[in-house]
OpenMM code with the backbone's topology and positions (N, CA, C; nanometers):
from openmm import Vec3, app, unit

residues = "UNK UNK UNK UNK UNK UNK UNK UNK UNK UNK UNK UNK UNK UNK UNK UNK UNK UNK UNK UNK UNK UNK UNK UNK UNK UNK UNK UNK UNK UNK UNK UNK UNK UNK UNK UNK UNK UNK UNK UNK UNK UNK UNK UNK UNK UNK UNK UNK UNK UNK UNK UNK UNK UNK UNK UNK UNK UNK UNK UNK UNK UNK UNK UNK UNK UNK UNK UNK UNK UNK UNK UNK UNK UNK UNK UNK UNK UNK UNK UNK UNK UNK UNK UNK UNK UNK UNK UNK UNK UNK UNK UNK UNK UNK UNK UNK UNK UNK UNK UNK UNK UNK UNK UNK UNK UNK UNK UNK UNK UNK UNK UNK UNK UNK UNK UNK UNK UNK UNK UNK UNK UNK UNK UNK UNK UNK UNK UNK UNK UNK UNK UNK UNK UNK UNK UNK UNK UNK UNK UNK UNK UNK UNK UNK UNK UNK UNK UNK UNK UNK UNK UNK UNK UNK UNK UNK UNK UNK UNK UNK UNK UNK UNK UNK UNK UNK UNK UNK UNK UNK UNK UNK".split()
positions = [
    Vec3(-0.4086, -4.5812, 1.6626),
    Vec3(-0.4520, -4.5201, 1.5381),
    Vec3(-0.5588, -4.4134, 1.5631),
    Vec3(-0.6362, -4.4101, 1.6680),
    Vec3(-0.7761, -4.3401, 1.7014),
    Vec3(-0.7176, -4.2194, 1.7699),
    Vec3(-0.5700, -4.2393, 1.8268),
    Vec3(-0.5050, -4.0768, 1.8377),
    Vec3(-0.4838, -4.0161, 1.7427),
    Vec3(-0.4366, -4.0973, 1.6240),
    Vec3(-0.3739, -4.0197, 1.5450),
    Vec3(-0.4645, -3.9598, 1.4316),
    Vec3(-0.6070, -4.0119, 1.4247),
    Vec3(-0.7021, -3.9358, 1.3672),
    Vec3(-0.7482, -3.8289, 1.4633),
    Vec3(-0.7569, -3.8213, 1.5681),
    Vec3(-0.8015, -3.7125, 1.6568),
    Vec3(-0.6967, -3.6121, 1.6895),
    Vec3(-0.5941, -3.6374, 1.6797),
    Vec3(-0.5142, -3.5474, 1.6534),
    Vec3(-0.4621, -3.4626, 1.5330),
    Vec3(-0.4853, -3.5351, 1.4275),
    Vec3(-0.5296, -3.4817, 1.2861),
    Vec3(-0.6124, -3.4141, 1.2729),
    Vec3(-0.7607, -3.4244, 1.2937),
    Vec3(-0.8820, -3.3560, 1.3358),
    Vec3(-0.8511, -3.2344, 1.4183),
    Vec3(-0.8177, -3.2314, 1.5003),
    Vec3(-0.7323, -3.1699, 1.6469),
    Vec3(-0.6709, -3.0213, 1.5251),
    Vec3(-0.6038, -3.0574, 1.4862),
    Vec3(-0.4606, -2.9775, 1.4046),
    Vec3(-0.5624, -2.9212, 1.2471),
    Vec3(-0.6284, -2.9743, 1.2230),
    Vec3(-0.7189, -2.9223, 1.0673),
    Vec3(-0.8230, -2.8329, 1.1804),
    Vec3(-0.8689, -2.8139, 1.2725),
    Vec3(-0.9732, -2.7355, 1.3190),
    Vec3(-0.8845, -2.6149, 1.3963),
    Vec3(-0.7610, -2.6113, 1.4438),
    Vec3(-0.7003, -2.5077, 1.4218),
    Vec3(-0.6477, -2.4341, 1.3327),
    Vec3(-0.5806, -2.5114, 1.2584),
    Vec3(-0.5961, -2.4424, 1.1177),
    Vec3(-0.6980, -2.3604, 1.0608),
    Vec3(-0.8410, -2.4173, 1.0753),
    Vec3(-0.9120, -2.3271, 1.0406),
    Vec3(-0.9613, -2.2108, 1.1380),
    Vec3(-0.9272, -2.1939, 1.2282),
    Vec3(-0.9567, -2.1132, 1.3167),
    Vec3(-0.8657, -1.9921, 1.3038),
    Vec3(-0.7393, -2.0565, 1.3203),
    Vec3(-0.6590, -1.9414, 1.3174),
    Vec3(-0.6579, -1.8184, 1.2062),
    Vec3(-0.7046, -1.8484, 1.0976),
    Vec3(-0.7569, -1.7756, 0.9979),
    Vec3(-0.8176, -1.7553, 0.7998),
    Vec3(-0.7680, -1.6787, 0.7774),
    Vec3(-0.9117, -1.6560, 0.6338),
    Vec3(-0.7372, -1.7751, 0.5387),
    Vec3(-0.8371, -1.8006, 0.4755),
    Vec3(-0.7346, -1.8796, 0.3076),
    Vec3(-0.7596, -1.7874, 0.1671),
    Vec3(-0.6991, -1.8151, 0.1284),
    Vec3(-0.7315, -1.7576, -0.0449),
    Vec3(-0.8648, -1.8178, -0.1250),
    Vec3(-0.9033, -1.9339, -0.0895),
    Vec3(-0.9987, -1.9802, -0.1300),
    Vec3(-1.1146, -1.9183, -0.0466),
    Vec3(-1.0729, -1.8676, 0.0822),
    Vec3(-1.2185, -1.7935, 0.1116),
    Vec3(-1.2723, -1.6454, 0.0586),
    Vec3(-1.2050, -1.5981, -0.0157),
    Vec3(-1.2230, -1.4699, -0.0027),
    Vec3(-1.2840, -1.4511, -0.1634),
    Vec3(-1.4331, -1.3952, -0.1518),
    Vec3(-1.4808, -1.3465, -0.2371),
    Vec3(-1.5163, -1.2310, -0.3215),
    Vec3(-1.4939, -1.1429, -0.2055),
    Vec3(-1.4988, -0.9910, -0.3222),
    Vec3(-1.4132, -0.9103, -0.2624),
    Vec3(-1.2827, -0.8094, -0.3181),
    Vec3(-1.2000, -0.7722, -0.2786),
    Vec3(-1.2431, -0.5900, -0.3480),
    Vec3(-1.1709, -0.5268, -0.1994),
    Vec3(-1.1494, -0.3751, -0.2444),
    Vec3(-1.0338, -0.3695, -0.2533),
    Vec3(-0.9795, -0.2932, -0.3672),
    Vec3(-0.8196, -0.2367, -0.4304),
    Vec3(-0.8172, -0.0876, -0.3599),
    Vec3(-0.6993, -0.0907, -0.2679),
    Vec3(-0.6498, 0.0752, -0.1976),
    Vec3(-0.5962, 0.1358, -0.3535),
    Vec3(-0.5500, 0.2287, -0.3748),
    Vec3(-0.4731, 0.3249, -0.4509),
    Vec3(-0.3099, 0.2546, -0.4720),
    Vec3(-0.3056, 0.2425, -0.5907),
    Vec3(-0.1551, 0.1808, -0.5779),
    Vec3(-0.0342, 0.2767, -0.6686),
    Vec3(0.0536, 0.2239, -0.6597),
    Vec3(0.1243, 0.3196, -0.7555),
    Vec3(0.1167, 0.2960, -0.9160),
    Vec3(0.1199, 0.3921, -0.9940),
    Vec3(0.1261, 0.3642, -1.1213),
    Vec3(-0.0240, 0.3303, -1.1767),
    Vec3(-0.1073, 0.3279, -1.0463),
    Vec3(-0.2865, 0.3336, -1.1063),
    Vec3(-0.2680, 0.1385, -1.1479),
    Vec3(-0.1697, 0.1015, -1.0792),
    Vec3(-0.1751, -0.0228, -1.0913),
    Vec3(-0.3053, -0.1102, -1.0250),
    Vec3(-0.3932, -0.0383, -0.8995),
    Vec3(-0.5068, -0.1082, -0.9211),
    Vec3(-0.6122, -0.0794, -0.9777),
    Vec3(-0.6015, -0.0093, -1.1118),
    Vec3(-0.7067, -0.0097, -1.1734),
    Vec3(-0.6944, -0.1474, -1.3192),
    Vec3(-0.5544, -0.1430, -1.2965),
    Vec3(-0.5113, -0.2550, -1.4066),
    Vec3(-0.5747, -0.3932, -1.3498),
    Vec3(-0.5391, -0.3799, -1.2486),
    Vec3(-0.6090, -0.4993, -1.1624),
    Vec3(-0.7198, -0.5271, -1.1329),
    Vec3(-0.8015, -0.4312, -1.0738),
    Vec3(-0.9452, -0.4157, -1.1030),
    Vec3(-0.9995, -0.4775, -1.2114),
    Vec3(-0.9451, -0.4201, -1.3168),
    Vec3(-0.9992, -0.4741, -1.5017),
    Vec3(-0.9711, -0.6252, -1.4855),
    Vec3(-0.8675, -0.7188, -1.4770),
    Vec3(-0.8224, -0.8100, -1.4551),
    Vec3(-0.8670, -0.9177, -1.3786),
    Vec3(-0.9223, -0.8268, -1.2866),
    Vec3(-0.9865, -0.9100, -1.1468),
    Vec3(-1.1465, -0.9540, -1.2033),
    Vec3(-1.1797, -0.8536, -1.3084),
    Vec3(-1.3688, -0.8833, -1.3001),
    Vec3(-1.3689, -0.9375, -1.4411),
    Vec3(-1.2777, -0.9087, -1.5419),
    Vec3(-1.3141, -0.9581, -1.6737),
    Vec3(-1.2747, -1.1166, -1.6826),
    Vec3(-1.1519, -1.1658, -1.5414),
    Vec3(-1.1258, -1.2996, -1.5462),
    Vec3(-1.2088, -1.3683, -1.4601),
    Vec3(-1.3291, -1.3056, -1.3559),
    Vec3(-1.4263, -1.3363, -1.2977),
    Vec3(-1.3350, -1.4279, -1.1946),
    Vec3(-1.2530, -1.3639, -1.1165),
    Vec3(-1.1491, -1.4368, -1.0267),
    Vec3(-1.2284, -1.3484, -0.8669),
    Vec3(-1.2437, -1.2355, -0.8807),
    Vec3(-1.3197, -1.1860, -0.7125),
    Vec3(-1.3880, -1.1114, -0.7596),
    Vec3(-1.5024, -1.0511, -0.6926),
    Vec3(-1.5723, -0.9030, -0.7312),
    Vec3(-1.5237, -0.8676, -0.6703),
    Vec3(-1.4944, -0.7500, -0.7599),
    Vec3(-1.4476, -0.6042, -0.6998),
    Vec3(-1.5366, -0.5293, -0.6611),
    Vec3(-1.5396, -0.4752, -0.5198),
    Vec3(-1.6050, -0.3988, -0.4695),
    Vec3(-1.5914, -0.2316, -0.4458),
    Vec3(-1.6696, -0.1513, -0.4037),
    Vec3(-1.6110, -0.0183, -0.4434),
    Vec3(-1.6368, 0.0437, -0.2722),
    Vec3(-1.6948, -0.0652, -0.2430),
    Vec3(-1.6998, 0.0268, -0.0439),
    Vec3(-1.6597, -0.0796, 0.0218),
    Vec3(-1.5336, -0.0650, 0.0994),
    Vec3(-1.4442, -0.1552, 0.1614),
    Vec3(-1.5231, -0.2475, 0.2613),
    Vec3(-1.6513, -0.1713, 0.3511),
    Vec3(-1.6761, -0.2639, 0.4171),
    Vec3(-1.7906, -0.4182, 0.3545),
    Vec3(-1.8214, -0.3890, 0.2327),
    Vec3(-1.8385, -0.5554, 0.1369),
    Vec3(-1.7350, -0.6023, 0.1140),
    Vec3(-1.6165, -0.5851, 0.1242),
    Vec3(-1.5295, -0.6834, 0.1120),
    Vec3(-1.4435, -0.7653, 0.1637),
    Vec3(-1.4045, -0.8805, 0.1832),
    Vec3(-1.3678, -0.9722, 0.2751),
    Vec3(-1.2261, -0.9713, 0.2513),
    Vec3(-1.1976, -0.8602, 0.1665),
    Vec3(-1.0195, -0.8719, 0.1162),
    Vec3(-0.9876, -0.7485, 0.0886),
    Vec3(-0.8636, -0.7040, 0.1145),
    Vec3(-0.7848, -0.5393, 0.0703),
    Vec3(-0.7252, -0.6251, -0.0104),
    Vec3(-0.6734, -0.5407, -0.1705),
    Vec3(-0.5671, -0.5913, -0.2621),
    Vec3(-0.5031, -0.4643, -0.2209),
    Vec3(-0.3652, -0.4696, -0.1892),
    Vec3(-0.2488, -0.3176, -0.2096),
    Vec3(-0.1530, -0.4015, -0.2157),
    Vec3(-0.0646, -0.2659, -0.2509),
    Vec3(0.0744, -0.2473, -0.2834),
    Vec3(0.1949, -0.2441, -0.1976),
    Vec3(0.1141, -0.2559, -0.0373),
    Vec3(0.1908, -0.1736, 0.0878),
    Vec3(0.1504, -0.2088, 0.1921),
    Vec3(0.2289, -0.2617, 0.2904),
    Vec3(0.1538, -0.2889, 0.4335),
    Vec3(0.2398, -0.2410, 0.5124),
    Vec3(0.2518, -0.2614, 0.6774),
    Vec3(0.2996, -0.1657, 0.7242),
    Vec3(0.2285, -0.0967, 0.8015),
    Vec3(0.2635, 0.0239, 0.8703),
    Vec3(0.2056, 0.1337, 0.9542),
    Vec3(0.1210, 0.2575, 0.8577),
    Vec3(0.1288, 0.2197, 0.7180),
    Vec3(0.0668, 0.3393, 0.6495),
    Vec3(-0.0312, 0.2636, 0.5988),
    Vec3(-0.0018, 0.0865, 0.6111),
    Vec3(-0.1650, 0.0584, 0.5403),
    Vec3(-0.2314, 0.0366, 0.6557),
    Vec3(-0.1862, 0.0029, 0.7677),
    Vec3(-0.2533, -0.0103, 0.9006),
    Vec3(-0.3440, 0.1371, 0.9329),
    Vec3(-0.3096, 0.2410, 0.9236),
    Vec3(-0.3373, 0.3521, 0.9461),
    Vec3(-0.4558, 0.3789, 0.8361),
    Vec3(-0.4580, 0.3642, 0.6942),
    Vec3(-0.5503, 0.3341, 0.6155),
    Vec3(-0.6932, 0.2485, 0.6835),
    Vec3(-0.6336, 0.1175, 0.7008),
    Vec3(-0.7453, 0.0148, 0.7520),
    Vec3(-0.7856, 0.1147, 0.8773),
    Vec3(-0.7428, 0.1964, 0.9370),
    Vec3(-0.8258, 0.2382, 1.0592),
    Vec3(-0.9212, 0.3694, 1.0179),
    Vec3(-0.8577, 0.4337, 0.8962),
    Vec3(-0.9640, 0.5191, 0.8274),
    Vec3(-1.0949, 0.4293, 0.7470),
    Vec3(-1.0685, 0.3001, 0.7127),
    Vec3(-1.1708, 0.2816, 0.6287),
    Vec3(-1.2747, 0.1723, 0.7458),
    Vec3(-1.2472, 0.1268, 0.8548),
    Vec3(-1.2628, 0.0327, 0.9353),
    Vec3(-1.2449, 0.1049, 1.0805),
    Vec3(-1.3113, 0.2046, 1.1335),
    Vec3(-1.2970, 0.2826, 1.1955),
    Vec3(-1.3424, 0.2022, 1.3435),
    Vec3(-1.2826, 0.2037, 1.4771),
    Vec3(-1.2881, 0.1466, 1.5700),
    Vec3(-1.3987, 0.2018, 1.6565),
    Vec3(-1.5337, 0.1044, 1.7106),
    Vec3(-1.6473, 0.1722, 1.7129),
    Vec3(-1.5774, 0.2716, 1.8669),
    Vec3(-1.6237, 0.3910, 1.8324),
    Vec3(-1.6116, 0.5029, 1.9770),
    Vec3(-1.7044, 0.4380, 2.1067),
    Vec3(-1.5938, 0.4942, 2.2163),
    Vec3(-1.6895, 0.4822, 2.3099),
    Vec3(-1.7626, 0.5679, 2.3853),
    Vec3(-1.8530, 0.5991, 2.4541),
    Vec3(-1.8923, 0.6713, 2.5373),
    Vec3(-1.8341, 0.7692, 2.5666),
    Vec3(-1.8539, 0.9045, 2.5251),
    Vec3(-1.7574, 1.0218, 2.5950),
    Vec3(-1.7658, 1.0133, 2.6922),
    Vec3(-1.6828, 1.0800, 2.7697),
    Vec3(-1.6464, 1.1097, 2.9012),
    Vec3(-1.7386, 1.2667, 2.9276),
    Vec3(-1.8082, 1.2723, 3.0331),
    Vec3(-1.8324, 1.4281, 3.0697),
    Vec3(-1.7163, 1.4780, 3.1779),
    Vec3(-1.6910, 1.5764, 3.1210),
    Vec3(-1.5878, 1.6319, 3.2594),
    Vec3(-1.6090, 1.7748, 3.2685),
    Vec3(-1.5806, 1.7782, 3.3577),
    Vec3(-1.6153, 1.9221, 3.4547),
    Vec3(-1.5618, 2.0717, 3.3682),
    Vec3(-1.6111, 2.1498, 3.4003),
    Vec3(-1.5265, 2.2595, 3.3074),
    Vec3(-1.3939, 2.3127, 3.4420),
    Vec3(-1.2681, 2.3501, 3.3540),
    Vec3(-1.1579, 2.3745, 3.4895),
    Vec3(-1.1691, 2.5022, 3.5534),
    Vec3(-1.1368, 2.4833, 3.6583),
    Vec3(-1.1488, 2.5798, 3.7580),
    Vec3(-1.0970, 2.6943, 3.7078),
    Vec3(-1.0322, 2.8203, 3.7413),
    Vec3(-1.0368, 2.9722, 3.7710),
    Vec3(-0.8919, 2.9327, 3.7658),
    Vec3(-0.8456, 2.8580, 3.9188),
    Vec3(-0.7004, 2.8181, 3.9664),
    Vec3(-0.6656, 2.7156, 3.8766),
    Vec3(-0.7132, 2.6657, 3.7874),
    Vec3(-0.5840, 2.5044, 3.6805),
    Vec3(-0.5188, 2.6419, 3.6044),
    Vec3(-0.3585, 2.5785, 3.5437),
    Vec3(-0.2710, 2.6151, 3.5328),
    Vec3(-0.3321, 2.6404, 3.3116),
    Vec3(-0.3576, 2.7438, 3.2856),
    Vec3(-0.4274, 2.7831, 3.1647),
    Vec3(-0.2558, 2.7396, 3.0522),
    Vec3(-0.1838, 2.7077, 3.0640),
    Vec3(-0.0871, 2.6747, 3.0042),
    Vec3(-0.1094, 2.4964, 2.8869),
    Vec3(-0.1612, 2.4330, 3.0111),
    Vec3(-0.2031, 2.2940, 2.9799),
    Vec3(-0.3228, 2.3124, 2.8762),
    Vec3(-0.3950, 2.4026, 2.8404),
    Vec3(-0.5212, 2.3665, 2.7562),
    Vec3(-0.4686, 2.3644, 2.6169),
    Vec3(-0.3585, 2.3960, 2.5475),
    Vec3(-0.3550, 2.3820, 2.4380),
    Vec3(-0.2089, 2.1977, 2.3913),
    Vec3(-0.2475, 2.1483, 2.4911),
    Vec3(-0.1841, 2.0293, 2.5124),
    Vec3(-0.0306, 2.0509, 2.4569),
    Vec3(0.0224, 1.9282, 2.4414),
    Vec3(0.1226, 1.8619, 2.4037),
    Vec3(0.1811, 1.8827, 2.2247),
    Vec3(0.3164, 1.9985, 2.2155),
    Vec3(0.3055, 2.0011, 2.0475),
    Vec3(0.3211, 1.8922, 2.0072),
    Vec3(0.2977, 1.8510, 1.8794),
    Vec3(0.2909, 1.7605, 1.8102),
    Vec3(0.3948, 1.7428, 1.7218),
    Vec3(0.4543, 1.6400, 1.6862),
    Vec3(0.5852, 1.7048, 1.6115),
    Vec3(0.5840, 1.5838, 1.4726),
    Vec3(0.5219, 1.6333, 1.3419),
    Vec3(0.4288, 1.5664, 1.2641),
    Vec3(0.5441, 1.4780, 1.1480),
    Vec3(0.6909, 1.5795, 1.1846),
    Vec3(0.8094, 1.4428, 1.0971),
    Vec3(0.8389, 1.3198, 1.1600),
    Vec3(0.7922, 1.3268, 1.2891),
    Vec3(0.8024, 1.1979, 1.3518),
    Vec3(0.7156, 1.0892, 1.3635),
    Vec3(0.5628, 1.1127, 1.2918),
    Vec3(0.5263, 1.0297, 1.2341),
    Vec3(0.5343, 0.8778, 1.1561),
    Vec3(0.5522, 0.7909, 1.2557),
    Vec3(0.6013, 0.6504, 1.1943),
    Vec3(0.5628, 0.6227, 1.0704),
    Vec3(0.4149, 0.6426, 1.0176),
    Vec3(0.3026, 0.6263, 0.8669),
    Vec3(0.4144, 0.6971, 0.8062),
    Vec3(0.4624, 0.7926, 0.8059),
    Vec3(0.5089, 0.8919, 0.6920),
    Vec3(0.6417, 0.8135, 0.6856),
    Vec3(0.7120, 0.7375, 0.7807),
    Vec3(0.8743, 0.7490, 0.7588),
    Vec3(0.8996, 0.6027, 0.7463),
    Vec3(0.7736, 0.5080, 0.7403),
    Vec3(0.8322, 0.3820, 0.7088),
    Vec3(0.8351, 0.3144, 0.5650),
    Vec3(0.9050, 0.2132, 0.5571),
    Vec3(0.9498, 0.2097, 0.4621),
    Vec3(0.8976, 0.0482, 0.4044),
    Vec3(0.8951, 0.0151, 0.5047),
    Vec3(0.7607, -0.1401, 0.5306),
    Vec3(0.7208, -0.1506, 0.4607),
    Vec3(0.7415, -0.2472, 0.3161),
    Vec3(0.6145, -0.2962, 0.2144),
    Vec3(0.6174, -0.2183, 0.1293),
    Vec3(0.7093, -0.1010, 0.1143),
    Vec3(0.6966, -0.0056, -0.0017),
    Vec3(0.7442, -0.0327, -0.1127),
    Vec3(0.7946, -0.1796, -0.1591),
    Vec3(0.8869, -0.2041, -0.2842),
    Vec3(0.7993, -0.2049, -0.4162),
    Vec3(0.8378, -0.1621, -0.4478),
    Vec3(0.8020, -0.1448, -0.6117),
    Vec3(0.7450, -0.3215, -0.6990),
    Vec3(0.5771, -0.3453, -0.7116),
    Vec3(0.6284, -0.4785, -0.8119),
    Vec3(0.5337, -0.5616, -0.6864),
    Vec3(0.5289, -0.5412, -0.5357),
    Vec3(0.4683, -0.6516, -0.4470),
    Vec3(0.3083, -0.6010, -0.4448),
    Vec3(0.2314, -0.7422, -0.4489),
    Vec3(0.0875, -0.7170, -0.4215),
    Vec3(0.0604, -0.8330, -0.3001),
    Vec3(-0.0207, -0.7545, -0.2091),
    Vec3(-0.0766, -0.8776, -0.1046),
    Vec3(-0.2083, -0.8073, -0.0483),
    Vec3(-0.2996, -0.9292, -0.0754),
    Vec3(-0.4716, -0.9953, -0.0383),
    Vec3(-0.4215, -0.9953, 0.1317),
    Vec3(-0.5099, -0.8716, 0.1892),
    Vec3(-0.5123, -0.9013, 0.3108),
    Vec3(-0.6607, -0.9048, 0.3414),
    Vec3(-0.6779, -1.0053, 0.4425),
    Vec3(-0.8245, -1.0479, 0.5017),
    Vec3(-0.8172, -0.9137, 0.5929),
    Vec3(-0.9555, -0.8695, 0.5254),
    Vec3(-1.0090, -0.7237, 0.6019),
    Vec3(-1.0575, -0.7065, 0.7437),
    Vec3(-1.0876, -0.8335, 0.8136),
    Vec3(-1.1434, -0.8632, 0.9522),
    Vec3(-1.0114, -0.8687, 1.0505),
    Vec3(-0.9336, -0.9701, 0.9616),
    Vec3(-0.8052, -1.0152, 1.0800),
    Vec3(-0.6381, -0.9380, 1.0170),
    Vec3(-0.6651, -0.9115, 0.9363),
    Vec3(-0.5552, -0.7781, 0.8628),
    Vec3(-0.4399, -0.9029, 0.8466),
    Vec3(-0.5183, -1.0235, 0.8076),
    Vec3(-0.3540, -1.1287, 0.7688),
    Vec3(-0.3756, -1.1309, 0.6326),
    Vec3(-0.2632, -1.1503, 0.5989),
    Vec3(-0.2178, -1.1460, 0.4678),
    Vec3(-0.2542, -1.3104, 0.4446),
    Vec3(-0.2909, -1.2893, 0.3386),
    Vec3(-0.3665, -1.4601, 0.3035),
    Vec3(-0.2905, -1.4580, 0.1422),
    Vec3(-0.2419, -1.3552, 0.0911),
    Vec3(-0.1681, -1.4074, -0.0521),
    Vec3(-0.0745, -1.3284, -0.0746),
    Vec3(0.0242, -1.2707, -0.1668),
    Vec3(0.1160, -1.2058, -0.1873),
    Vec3(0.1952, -1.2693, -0.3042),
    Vec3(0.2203, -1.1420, -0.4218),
    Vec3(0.3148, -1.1636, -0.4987),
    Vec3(0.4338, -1.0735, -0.5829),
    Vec3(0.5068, -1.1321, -0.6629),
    Vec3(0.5933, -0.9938, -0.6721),
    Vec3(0.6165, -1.0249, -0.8300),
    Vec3(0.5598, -0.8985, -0.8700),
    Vec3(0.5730, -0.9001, -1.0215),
    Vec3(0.5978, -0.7788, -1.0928),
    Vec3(0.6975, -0.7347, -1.0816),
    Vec3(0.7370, -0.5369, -1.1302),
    Vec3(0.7333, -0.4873, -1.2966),
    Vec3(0.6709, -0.4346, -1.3089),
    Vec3(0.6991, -0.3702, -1.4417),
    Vec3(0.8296, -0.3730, -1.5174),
    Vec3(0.8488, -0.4068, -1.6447),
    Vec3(0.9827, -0.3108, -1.7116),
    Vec3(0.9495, -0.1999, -1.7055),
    Vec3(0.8545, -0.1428, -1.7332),
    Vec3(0.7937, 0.0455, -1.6947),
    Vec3(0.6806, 0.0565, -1.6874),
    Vec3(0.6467, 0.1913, -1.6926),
    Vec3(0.5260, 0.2782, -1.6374),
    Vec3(0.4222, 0.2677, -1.7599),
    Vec3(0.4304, 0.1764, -1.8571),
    Vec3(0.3820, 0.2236, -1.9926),
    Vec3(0.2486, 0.1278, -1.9713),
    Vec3(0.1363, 0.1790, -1.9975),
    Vec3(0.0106, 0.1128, -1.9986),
    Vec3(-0.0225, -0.0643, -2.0436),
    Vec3(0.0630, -0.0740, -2.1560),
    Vec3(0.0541, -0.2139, -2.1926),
    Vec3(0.1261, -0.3240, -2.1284),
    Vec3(0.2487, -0.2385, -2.0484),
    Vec3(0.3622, -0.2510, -1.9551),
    Vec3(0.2604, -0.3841, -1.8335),
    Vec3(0.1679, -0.2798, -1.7538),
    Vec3(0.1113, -0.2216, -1.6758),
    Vec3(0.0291, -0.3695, -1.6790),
    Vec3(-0.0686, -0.3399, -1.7910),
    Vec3(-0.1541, -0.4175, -1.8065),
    Vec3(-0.1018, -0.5791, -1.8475),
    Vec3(-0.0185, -0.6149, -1.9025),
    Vec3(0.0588, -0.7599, -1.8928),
    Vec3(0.0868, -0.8064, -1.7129),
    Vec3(0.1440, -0.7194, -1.6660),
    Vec3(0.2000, -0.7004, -1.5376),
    Vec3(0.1092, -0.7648, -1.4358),
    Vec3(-0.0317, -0.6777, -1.4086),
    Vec3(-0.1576, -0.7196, -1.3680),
    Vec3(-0.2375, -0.8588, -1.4121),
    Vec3(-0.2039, -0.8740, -1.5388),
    Vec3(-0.2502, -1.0096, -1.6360),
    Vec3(-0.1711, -1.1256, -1.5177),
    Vec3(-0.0532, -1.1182, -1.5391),
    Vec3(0.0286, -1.2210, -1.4772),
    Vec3(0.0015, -1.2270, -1.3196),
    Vec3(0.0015, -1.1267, -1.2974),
    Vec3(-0.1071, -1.1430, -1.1196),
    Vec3(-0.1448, -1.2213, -1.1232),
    Vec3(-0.3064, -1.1468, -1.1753),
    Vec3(-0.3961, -1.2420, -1.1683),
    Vec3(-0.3986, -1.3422, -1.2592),
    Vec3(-0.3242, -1.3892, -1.3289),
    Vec3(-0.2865, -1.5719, -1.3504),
    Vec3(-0.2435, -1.6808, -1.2219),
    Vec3(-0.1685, -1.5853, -1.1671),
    Vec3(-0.1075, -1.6267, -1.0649),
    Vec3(-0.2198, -1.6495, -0.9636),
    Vec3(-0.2787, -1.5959, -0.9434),
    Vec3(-0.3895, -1.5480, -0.8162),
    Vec3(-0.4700, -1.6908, -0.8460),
    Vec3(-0.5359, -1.7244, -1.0275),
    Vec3(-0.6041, -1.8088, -1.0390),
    Vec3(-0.5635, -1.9182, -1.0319),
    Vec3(-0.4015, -1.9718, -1.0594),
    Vec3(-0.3257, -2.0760, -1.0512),
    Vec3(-0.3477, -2.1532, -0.8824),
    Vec3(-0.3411, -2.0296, -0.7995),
    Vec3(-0.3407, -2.0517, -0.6612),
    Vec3(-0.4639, -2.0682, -0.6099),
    Vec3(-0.5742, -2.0258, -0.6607),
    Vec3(-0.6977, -2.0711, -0.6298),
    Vec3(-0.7411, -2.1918, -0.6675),
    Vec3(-0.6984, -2.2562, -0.7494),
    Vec3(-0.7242, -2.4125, -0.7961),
    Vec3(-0.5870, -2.4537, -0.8192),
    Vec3(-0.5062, -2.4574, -0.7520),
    Vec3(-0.3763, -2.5778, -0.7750),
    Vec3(-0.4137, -2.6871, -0.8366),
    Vec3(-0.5066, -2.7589, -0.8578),
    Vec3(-0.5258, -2.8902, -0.9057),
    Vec3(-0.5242, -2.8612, -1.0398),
    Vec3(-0.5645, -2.7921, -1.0703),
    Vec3(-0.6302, -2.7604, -1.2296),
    Vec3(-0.4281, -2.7060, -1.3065),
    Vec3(-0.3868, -2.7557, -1.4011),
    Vec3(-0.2905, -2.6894, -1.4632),
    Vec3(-0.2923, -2.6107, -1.5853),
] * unit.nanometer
topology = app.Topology()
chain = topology.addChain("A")
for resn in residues:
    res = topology.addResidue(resn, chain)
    for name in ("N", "CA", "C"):
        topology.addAtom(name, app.Element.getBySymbol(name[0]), res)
């Protein structure tokens, strides 16, 4: 029996290691979504007192978007910028290097993976990603009948019902 509590123990302390829950996350920044859908959410999020919303990404322990993927990855590296290291000093080139090489390698900007994927772009999905470890800790899918403000705002309502349902399962 004294394995099988220590191995229980064992298995709940990885669990928590491996990463963030929905119950941890206290104040969330909303990226740009489509349809200005996180501003519906925003409203939703602070008047049901479910997370603070924050307005500078690095207070917040959560991204809410619309999109993940290589274009929100690319986002998280604009807003979460990877600390630089040490330049390099290097020599200025000789007389004799081949003056062809200084304007490098063209760039060829439709081949851009951010621009051409299609990853997470569906219309209607929202997912809480933990801003430290970029895991998705919630996700849901709830699409408009349309673009129409009251549309919009029911839409976001039912989110975050959802969001609060999942933060206290016990409670019905």
């Amino acid at each position: 029996m004294d394995v099988m509590k220590w191995l229980a123990l064992v298995l709940l302390s990885c669990a928590a290691l491996m990463g963030a829950e929905l119950t941890d996350v206290h104040t969330v920044y909303l990226l740009k979504m489509s349809k200005g859908m996180d501003q519906y959410l925003a409203n939703r999020l602070t008047n049901d007192h479910v997370f603070q919303v924050v307005t500078d990404p690095k207070l917040a322990d959560a991204i809410l978007t619309d999109r993940i993927g290589q274009t929100f990855e690319t986002k998280m590296e604009e807003l979460f910028p990877a600390p630089n290291p040490e330049p390099v000093k290097r020599e200025p080139p000789s007389k004799d290097e081949n003056k062809a090489g200084l304007l490098g390698d063209p760039v060829n900007k439709l081949a851009n993976p951010a621009n051409n994927s299609s990853f997470g772009a569906a219309t209607g999905t929202i997912f809480l990603v933990w801003a430290k470890s970029r895991q998705v800790v919630w996700s849901a899918y709830d699409i408009p009948k349309d673009s129409s403000s009251k549309q919009l705002d029911r839409t976001a309502s039912d989110i975050v019902s959802r969001m609060k349902r999942d933060l206290n399962p016990k409670k019905k």
